[in-house]
C-alpha positions in Angstrom: -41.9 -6.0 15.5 -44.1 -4.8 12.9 -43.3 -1.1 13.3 -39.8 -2.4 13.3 -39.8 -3.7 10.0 -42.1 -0.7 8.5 -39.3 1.2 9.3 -36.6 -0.9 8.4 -38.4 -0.8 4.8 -39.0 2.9 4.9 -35.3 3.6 5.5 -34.3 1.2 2.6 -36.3 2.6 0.4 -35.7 6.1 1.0 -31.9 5.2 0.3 -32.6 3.3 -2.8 -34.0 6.7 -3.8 -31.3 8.2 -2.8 -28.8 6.1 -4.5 -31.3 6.7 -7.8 -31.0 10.3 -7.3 -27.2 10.0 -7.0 -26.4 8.5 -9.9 -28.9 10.2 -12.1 -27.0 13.8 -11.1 -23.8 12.0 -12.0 -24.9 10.9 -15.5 -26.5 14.7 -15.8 -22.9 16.2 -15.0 -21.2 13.8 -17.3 -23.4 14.7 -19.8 -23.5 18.4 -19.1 -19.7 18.7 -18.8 -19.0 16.6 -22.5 -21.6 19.0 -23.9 -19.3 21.8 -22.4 -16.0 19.9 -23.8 -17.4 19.5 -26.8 -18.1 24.0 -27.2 -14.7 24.5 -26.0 -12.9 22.4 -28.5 -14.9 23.5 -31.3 -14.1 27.1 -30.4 -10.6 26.7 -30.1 -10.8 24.4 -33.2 -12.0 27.6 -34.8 -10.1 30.2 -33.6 -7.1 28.5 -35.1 -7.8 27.6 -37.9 -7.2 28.8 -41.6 -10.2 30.2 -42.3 -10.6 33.7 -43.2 -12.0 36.4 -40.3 -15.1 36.8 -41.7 -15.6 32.6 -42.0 -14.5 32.5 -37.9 -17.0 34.8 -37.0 -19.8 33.0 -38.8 -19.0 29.7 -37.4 -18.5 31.5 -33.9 -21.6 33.0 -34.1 -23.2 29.7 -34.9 -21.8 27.7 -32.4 -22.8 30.4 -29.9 -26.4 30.1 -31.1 -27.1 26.4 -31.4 -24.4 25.5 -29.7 -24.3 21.9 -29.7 -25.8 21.8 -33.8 -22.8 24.6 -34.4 -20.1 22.5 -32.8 -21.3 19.4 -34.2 -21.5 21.2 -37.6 -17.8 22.6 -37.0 -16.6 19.2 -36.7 -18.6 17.0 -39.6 -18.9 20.1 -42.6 -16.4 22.8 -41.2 -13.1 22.0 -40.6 -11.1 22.1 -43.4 -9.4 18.6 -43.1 -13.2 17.8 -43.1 -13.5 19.5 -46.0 -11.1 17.3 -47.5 -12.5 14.5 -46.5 -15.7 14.9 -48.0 -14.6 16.4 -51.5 -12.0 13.5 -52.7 
């Protein structure tokens, strides 16, 4: 009966890690793939924009180099509604 149980807690613990490992490659993904949404738009953002061709290619080069800091930068300091926003 012992052995019975013993196992019995062995299995639920082994699936409790399990579930544990489950969700924490779920919140990894999510994470991963807004990170990824988050490039993209920037560089479209960029790519159509006003800016000059010169300007485009320094704020591409940035995202591609810190590319969360670039993108995040694009969208607070870059854009140029966000330009507006900030100067009046």
């Amino acid at each position: 009966m012992k052995s019975l149980i013993a196992q019995h807690s062995a299995l639920a613990a082994s699936t409790g890690e399990q579930a544990a490992a489950w969700v924490f490659t779920g919140g990894a993904l999510l994470v991963v793939a807004a990170f990824a949404a988050l490039f993209i738009a920037a560089l479209i953002s960029i790519l159509g924009s006003g800016l000059s061709g010169g300007m485009k290619l320094v704020w591409i080069v940035l995202a591609f180099m810190a590319p969360f800091l670039g993108s995040l930068l694009w969208f607070v300091f870059g854009r140029p509604d966000a330009r507006r926003r900030f100067a009046g």
